[in-house]
C-alpha positions as CSV (number, residue, x, y, z in Angstrom):
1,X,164.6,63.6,10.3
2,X,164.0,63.1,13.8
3,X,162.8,66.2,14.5
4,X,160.2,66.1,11.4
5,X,158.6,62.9,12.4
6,X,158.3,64.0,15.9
7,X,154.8,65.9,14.8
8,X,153.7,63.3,12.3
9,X,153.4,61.0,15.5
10,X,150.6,63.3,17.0
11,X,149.4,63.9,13.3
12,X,148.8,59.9,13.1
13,X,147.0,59.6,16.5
14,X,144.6,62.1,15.8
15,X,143.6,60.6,12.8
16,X,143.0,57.1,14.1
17,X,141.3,58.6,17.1
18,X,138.9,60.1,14.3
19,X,138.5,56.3,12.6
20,X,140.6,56.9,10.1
21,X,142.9,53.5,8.9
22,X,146.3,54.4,9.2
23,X,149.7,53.2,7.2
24,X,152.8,54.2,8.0
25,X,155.8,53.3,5.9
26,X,158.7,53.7,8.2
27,X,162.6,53.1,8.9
28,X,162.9,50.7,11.4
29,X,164.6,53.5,13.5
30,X,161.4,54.7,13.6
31,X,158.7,51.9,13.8
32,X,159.1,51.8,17.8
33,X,157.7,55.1,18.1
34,X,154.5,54.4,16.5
35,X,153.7,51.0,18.2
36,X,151.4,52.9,20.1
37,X,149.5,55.2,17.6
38,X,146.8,52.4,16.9
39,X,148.5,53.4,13.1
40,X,149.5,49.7,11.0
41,X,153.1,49.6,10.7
42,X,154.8,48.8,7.7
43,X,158.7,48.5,8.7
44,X,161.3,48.6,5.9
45,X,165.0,49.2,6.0
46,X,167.9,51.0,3.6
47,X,171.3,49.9,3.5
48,X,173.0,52.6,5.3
49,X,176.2,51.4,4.5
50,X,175.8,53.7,1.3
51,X,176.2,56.9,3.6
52,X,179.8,55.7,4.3
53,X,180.2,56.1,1.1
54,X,179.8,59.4,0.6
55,X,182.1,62.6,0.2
56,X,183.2,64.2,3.4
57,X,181.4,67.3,3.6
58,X,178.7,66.2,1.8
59,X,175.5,68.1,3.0
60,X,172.3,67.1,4.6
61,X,170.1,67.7,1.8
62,X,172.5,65.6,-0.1
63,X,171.8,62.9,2.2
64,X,167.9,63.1,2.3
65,X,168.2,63.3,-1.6
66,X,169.8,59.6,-1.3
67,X,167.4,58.6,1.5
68,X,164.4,59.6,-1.2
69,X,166.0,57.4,-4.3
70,X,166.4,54.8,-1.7
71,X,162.4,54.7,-0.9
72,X,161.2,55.4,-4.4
73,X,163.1,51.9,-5.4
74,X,161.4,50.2,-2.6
């Protein structure tokens, strides 16, 4: 996911150059990297302990499929 959110930084600071009102809704892993954007920050955080729990194996998509449910209950 890293590598996705990488662009969405530049993304964000073009559009509040441009006056837009920015809010990002963002992992705590993340939230660092926008401090300086200008964007407002809205920090949450998913128990990752659920990852340990599953399969070995189990596949990346899998993973972000989890992540997803995770947000839409938030």
């Amino acid at each position: 996911m890293h590598g996705h959110f990488t662009g969405d930084v530049e993304i964000i600071k073009l559009l509040v150059s441009l006056g837009y009102n920015v809010i990002c809704y963002v992992l705590d892993t993340f939230a660092e990297r926008l401090k300086n954007t200008g964007a407002k920050i809205e920090v949450y955080n998913i128990d990752r302990s659920d990852f340990d729990k599953l399969p070995p194996g189990i596949s990346k998509i899998a993973i972000n499929s989890l992540i997803i449910t995770r947000l839409h209950d938030i």
